[in-house]
C-alpha positions as CSV (number, residue, x, y, z in Angstrom):
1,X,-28.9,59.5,-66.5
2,X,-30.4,57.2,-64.3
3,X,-33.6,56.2,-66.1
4,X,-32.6,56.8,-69.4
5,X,-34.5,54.5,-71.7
6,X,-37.0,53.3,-69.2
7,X,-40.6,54.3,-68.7
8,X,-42.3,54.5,-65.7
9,X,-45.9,54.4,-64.6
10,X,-46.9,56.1,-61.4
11,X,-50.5,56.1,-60.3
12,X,-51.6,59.7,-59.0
13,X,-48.9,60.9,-60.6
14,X,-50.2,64.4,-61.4
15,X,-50.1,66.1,-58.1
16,X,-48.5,66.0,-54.3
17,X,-46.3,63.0,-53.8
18,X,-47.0,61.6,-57.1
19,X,-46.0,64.3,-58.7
20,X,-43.2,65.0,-57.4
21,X,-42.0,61.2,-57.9
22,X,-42.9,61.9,-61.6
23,X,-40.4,64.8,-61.2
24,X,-37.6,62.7,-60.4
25,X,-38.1,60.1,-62.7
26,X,-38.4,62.8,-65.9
27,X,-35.3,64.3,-64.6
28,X,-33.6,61.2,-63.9
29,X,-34.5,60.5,-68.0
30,X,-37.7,58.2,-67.4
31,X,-40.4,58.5,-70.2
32,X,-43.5,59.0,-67.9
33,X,-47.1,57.4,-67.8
34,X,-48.9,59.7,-65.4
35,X,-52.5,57.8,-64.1
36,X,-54.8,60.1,-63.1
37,X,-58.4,60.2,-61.3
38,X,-60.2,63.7,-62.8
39,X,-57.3,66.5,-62.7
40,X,-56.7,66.7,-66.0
41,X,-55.7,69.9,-65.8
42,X,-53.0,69.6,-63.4
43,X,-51.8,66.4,-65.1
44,X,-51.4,68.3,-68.6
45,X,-49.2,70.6,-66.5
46,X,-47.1,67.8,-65.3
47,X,-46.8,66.5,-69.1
48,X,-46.0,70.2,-70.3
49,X,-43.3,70.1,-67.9
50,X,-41.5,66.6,-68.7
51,X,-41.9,66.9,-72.3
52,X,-40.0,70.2,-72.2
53,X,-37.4,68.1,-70.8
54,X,-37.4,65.7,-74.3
55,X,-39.2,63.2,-72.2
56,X,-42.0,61.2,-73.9
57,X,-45.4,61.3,-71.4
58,X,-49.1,59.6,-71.8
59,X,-51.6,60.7,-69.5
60,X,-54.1,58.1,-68.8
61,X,-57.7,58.6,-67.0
62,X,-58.8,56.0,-65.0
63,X,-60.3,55.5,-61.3
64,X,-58.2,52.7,-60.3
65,X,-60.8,51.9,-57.1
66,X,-62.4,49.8,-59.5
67,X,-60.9,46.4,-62.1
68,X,-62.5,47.7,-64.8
69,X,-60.7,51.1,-64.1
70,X,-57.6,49.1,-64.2
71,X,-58.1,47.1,-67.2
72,X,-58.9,50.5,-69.2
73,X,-55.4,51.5,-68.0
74,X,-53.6,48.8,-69.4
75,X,-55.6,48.9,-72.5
76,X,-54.4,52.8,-73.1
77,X,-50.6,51.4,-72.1
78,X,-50.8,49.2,-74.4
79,X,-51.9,51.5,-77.5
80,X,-49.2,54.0,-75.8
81,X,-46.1,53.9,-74.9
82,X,-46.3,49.9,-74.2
83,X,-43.6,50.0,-71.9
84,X,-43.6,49.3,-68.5
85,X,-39.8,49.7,-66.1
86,X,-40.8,50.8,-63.0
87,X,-44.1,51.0,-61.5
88,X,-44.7,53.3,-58.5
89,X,-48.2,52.6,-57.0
90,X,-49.0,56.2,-55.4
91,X,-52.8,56.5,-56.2
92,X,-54.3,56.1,-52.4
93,X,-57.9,57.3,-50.7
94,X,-59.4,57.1,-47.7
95,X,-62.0,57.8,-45.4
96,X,-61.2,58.7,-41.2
97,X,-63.2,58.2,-38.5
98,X,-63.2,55.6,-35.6
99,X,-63.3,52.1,-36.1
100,X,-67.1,51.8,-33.7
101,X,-68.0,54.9,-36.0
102,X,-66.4,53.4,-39.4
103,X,-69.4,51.7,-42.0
104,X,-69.0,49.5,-44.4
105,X,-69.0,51.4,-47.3
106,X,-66.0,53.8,-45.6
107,X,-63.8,50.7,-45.2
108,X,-64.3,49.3,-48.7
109,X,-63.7,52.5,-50.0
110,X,-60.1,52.5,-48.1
111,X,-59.3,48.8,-48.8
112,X,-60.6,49.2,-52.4
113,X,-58.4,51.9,-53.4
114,X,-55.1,50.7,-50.9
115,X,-55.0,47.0,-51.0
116,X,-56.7,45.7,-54.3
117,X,-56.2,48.2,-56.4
118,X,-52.8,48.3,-56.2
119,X,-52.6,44.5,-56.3
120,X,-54.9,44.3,-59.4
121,X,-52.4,47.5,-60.8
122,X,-49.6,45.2,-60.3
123,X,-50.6,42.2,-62.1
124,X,-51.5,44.3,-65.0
125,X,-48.4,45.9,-65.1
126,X,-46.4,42.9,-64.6
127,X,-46.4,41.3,-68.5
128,X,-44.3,44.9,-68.9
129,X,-42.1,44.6,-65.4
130,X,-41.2,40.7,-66.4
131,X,-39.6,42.1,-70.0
132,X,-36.5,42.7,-68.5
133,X,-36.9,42.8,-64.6
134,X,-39.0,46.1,-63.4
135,X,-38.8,47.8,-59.9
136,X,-42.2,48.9,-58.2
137,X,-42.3,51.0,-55.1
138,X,-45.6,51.8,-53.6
139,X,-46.1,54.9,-51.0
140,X,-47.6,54.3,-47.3
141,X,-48.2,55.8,-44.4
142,X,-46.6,56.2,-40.4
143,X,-50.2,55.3,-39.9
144,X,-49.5,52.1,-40.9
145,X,-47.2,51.6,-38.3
146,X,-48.2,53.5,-35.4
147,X,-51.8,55.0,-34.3
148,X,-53.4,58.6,-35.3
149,X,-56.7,59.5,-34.4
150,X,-59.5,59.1,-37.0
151,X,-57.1,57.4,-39.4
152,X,-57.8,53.5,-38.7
153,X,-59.2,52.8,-42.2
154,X,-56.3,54.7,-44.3
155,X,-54.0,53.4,-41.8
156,X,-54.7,49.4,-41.7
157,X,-55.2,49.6,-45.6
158,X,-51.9,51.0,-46.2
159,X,-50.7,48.1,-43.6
160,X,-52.3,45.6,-45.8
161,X,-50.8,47.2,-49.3
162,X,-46.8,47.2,-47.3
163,X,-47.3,43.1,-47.0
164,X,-49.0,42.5,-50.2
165,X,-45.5,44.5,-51.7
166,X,-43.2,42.3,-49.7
167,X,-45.5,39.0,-50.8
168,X,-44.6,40.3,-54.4
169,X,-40.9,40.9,-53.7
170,X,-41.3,37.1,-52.8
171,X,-42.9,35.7,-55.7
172,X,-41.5,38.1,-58.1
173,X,-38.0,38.0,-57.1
174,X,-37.6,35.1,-60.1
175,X,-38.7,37.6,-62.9
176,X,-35.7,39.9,-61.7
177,X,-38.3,42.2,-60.4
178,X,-37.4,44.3,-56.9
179,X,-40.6,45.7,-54.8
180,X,-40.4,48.1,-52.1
181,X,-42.8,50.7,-49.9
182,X,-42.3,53.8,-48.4
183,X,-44.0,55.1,-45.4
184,X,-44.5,59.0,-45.7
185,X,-44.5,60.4,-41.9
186,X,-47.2,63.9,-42.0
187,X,-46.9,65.4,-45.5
188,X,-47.9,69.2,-46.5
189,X,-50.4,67.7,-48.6
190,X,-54.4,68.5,-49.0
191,X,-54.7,65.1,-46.8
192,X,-53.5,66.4,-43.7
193,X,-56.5,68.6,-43.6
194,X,-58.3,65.6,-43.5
195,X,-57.5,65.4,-40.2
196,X,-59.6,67.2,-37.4
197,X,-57.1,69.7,-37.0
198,X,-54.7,70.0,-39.7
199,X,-52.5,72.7,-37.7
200,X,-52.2,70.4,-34.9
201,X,-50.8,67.6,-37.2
202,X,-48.0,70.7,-38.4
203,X,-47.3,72.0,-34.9
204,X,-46.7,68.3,-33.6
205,X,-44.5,67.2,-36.7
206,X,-42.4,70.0,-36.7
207,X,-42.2,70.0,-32.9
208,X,-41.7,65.9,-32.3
209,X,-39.6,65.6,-35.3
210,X,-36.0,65.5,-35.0
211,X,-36.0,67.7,-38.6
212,X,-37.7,70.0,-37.4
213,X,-40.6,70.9,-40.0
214,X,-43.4,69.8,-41.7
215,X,-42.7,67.1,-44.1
216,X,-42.5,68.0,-48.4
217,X,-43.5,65.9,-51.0
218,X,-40.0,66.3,-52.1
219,X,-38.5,64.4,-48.9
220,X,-40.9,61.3,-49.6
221,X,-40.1,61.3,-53.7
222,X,-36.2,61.3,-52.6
223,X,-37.1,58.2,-51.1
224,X,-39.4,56.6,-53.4
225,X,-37.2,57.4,-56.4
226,X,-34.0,56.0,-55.0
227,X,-36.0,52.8,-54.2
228,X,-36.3,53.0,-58.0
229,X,-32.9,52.8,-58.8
230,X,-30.2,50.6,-59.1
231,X,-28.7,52.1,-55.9
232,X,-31.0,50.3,-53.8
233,X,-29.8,47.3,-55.7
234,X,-29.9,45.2,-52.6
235,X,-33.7,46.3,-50.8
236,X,-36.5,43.8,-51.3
237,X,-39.7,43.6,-49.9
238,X,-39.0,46.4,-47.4
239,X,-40.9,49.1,-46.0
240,X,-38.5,52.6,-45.5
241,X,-40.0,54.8,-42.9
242,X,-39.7,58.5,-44.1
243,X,-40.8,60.4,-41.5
244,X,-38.4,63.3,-40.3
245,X,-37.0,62.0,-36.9
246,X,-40.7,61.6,-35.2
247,X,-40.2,58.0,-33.7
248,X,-36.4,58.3,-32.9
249,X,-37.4,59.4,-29.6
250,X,-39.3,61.3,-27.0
251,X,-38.0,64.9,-25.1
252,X,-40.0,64.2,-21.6
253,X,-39.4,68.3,-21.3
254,X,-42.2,68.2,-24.0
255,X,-44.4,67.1,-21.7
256,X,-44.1,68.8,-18.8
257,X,-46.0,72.3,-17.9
258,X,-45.7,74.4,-15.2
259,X,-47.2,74.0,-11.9
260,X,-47.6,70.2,-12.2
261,X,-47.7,68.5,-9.0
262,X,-45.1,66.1,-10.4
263,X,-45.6,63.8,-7.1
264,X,-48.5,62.6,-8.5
265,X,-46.7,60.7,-11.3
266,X,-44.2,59.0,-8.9
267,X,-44.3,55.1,-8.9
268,X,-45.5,56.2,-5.0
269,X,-48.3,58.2,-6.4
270,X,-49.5,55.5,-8.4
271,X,-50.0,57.0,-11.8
């Protein structure tokens, strides 16, 4: 198997994406060290479920928005399974609103859980990664690389984490240690309701996107776990947008409704 012999940590790995990644991985034959925020009972679900596959899992509780959050998560790593392969930084909040309408609490809050604590995650984890050349992969957002309204925090956080991985791929590159992002287009996950209109988000992704449908957390874990693996031997410091055909292109049919004065939209007409 893939993954045999290696353990894995992945950050909000009890639920949604995270979860699913953790899937992967324990199937793939990863040993698993599932962070987690508060669900504890959806986490001892997830550890249920991989140890019934022979695979060794520690669940650790920690709120990773703050260093001292992080170093109690090492601390427990180290008096577990003290083995670190593959880190997959997944744990993510934010708050939405406009940027005149955004405070200063609701941008920390964003930046604090996106940008420094996955940096501070990744130096921690990195003593582990150095041992014999780790992966990490981190999960993003479209947001971060196109506009959605209400979603300027989350999205130029996430924008912020995708070139703090690549500045690792850099420096890290001489511990034999690859890092990599993925950029999840609209997932069926509790964050879309986030959003003003969650049903909107679903009608326009399954309508705009070449697939056709709303996004699973299974499409984006494919992803993130084959940035894991030795197949994607030769990606560094990339972003891979995941996002179900929505930026390949525009239908102008969409658009259009009936009884539209289309002269009006003419290069004559001025609009």
């Amino acid at each position: 198997m893939e993954f045999a012999g290696k353990v894995a940590l992945v950050t909000g790995g009890s639920r949604g994406i995270g979860l699913e990644i953790s899937r992967r991985l324990a199937q793939g034959g990863a040993d698993l060290i599932i962070g987690y925020k508060k669900d504890l009972e959806n986490a001892e679900k997830a550890k249920a479920e991989f140890e019934a596959l022979g695979r060794r899992v520690q669940l650790v509780q920690a709120d990773l928005r703050k260093p001292a959050g992080v170093d109690a998560l090492f601390e427990e790593v180290a008096a577990g399974l003290d083995q670190i392969d593959i880190l997959v930084l997944n744990a993510a909040f934010g708050t939405m609103g406009e940027v005149l309408r955004m405070g200063r609490a609701s941008w920390r809050a964003s930046y604090d859980t996106n940008v420094l604590s996955p940096m501070l995650t990744a130096k921690g984890a990195l003593p582990w990664l150095k041992r014999k050349g780790g992966v990490i992969t981190a999960t993003s957002t479209l947001g971060a690389h196109t506009a959605y309204p209400t979603y300027v925090a989350i999205g130029s956080s996430k924008a912020a984490m995708e070139t703090l991985v690549k500045y690792m791929a850099f420096e890290w590159a001489k511990y034999g240690i690859r890092a990599n992002s993925v950029a999840a287009g609209p997932v069926e996950t509790r964050a879309i309701d986030w959003f003003r209109d969650g049903d909107a988000v679903r009608i326009f992704t399954a309508k705009k996107g070449l697939a056709g449908r709303m996004g699973l957390p299974s499409d984006i874990a494919d992803v993130a776990v084959w940035l894991c693996s030795q197949q994607s031997h030769w990606i560094w410091g990339q972003s891979i947008v995941a996002e179900g055909g929505i930026l390949c292109g525009v239908d102008y049919d969409d658009w259009m409704e009936e009884n539209v004065d289309r002269n009006e939209f003419t290069a004559e007409g001025g609009a």
